[in-house]
N, C-alpha and C positions, 0 to 999 in steps of 0.2 A: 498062467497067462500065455507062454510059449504055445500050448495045443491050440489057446484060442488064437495066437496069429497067426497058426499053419494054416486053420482054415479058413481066411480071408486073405491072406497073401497071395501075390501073384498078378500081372499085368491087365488091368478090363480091357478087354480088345474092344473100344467102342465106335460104330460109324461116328464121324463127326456131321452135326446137321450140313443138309447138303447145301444152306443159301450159306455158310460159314467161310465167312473170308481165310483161305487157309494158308498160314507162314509158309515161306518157301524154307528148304532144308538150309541149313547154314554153311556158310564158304569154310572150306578148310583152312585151318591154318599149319601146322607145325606137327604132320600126322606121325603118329607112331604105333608100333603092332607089338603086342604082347603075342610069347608063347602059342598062346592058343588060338591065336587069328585074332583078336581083337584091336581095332583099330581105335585108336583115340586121338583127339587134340583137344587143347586146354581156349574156352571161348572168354572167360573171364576167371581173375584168380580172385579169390578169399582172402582169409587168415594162413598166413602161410604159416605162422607160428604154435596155429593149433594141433589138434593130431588128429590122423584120419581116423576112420572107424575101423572096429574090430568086429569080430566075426561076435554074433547074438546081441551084439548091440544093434538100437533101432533109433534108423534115420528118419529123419523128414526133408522131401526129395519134391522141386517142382520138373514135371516133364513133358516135352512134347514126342511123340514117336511118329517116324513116316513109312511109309512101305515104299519098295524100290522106283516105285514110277512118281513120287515127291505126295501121294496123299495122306495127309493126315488121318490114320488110324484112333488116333487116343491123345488125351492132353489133360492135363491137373489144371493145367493155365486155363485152360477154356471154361473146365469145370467152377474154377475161382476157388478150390481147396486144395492144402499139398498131400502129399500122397507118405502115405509110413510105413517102413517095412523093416524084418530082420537081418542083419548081414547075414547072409547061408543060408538064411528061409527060401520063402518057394516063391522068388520072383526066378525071372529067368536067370542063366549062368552068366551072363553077358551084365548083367547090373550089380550082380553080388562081384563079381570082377573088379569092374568098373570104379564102383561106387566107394571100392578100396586104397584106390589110386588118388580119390579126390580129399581134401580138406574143406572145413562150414567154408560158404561163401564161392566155391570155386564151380563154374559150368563150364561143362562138357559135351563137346560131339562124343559120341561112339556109333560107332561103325561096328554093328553084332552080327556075325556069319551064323548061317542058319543054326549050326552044331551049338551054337549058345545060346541061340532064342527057341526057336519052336520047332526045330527039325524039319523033317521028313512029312511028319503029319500035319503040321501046320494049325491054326487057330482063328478063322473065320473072324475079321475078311482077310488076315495073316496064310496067304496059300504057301504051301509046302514048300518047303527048301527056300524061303525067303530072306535074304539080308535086309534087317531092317538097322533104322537112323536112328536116334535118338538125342536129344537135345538137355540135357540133365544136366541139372542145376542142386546141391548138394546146402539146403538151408542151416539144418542144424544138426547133432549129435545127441541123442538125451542121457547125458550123465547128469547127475546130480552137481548143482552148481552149491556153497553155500552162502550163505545169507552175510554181507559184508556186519560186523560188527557194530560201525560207527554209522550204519543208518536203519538199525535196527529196531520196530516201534513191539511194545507189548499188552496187549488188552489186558482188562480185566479178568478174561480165561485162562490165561498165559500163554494166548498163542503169540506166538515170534513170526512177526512178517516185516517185510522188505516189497516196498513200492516198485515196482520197475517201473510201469507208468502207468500216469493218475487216469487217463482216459479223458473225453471231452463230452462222451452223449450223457444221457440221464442215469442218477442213480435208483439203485430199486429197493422196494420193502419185500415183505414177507406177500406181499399180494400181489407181484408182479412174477411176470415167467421171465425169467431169464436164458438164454443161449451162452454153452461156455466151454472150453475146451481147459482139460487137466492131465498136470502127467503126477502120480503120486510114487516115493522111493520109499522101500523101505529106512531100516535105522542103519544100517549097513550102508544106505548109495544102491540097493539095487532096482532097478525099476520095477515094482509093483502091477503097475497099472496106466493105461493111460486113454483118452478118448480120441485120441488122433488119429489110431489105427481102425476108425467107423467111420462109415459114412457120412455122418453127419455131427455136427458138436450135439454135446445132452444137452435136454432142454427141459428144466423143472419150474415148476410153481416157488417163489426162494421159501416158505414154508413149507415147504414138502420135500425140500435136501434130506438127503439122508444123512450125512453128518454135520457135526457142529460148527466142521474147519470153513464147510463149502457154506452155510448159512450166515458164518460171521463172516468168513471172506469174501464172500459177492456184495454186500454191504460196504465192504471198506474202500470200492471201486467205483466208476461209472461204466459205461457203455465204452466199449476200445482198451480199457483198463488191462495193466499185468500185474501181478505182485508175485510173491516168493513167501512161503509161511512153514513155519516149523511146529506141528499140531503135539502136543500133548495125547495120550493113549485117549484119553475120556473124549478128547473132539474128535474121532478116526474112529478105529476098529476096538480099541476099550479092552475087555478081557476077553476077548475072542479070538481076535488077530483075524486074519486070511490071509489061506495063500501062503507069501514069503513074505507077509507082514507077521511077526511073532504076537502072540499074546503081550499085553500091558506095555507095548511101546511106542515111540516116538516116529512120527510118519513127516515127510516131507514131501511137500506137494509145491508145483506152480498152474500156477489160476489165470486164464486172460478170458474177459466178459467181451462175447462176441457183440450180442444186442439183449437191451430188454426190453423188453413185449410188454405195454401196460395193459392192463386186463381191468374191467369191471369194478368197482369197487362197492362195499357195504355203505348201503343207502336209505332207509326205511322211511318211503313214502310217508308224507303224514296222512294221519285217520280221514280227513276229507277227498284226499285223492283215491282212495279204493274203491274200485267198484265189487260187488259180493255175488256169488251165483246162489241159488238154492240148496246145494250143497256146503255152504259156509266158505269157499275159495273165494279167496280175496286177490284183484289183481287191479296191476295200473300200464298200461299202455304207452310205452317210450318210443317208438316206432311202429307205423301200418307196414304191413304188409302187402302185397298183392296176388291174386290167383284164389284159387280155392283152400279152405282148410280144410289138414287131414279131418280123416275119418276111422272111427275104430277102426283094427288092423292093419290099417296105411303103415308102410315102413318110413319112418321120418329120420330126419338127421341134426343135430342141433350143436351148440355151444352153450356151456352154461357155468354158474359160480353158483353155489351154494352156503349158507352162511345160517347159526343159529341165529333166533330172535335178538342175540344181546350182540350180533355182530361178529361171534367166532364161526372165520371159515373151517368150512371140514370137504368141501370137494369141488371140480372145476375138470373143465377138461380142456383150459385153453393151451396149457403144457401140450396135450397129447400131439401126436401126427396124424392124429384124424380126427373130427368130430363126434361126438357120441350117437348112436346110429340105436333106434328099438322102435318093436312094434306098438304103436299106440293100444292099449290096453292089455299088453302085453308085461312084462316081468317088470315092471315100474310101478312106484307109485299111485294112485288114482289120481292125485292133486295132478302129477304130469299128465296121464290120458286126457283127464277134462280139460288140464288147461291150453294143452297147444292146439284142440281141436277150436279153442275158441279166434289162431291164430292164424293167419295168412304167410305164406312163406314170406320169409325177407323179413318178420315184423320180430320184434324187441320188447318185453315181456317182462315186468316185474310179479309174481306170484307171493303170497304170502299164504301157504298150505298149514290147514289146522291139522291136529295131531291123528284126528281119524280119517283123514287121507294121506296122511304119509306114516310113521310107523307104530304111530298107536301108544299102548302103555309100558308096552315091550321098549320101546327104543331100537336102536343098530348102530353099535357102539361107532364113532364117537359123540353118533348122534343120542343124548338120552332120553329114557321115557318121558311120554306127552310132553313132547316139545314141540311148538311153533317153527317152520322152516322159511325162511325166504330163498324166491331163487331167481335170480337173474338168465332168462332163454332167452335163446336168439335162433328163433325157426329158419334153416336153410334151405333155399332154394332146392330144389329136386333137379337132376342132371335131364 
């Protein structure tokens, strides 16, 4: 986990858009200068009773940064996600400093001299020898917290969870994508793993988790939701382990459901609404489209859910971060080629593909041989 934070650590030096109303740097209050030139004052305090962080422990930090003539450089705030790093990793010297001095809840001006941020050579739009500002604000610490006793609920799997909170948006099934952010500890308290140090929260189909913790846990919540779960070996890593999770043990994880995405659901047309091509493709039309339909070798780009006849999903790409992208009579299907050439971008598409245009007698596991496919497309617009 360490090699993978080295290489994503480290400050995004990003213009901020240029119509962005940009903060002005904050009034000093109570300035004080460590050893090494760094200048600090305290703009709101925390938990004073908690403890600061230690060196390889990993924070979650919201920040603004200015370069000397007051422009905003970079900001988590603006971005709307906080920002996670190593104590001693590879953010600049002036924040693994800094960030030592504070307690959860407490922000800070610092005042960074070049020799702690970017030197000599500087960091675009960061020109050499720059003192830059910084506005940091110090959210939380991730140590492993544990599960209070007296509010303690336990499923049928045996997993041990604790509600932080219930959440207020919709809950999900196994057919909706969900958005969620996780930090997972080993059986020890050590941090494992966690999705905060990415770009963006994971974002899966809830049937298609890859463990048992996260398909029962995103269930036990709604949209906004937090909870705290103490997973059993068989809903986690099982006899594998990874990592600094050991083989056949006890993993501890906290869970909060950013949003969930409802997606498409299994729905089979009745026999009067299909219309059939000569080919034996069956389809029903839920939205026109407009413009032209592709044409053999057009590059197309689509959304879709997939489901056998009896209603079991086996594939979808509304999880993905991109649409599913192929050349019409290309590496797909025939049911697919024939059927989006019959669509208009923008249109919405029910298909119900017979077995000798999709994979025949063979099957492609999980789909099995001569099986009936339905598939829910949504042909998108070309840029």
């Amino acid at each position: 986990m360490l090699a993978r934070l080295a290489r994503i650590l480290g400050l995004c030096a990003l213009a901020a858009p240029a119509d962005a109303q940009e903060p002005p740097i904050p009034a000093d209050t109570e300035v004080q200068q460590t050893a090494s030139g760094l200048e600090y004052c305290f703009l709101a305090r925390g938990n004073g009773a908690a403890a600061r962080p230690e060196r390889q422990q990993v924070v979650r930090v919201h920040y603004t940064g200015w370069l000397p003539d007051g422009t905003v450089f970079d900001s988590s705030r603006r971005r709307g996600r906080a920002y996670a790093f190593e104590v001693g990793g590879g953010v600049i010297a002036g924040w693994n400093e800094g960030i030592r001095l504070m307690r959860p809840g407490d922000r800070v001006k610092l005042t960074v001299p070049p020799q702690l941020a970017y030197g000599a050579t500087g960091r675009p739009p960061i020109a050499p020898d720059a003192t830059l500002v910084f506005d940091l604000e110090l959210l939380d610490v991730l140590v492993l917290q544990p599960l209070d006793p007296e509010r303690v609920s336990i499923s049928d799997t045996s997993l041990r969870y604790q509600i932080l909170r219930e959440g207020s948006g919709p809950a999900c099934t196994d057919e909706d994508v969900v958005e969620f952010e996780y930090v997972v500890y080993n059986e020890q308290g050590v941090l494992a793993d966690t999705s905060i140090i990415r770009d963006k929260p994971h974002k899966y189909m809830v049937g298609d988790l890859p463990f048992g913790v996260l398909r029962e846990g995103v269930k036990l919540l709604r949209e906004g939701g937090r909870a705290r779960f103490q997973a059993p070996p068989e809903l986690a890593f099982g006899a594998q382990g990874k990592g600094p999770i050991a083989p056949n043990t006890v993993t501890h994880w906290d869970l909060e459901i950013v949003e969930v995405l409802q997606v498409p659901r299994f729905a089979m047309p009745a026999e009067n609404e299909w219309r059939t091509t000569a080919s034996g493709l069956k389809y029903v039309v839920l939205e026109e489209g407009r413009g032209e339909a592709p044409q053999r070798y057009d590059q197309v780009a689509c959304h879709y859910m997939g489901w056998l006849a009896d209603g079991t999903y086996f594939d979808g790409s509304y999880a993905a971060e991109e649409p599913y992208s192929f050349v019409v009579g290309g590496r797909v299907i025939e049911g697919w080629s024939e059927g989006v050439q019959l669509m208009k971008p923008g249109a919405v598409y029910r298909f119900l593909v017979p077995p000798h245009l999709a994979y025949g007698e063979r099957g492609n596991p999980p789909i099995p041989p001569n099986a009936e496919l339905l598939f829910h497309i949504e042909l998108l617009p070309g840029e």
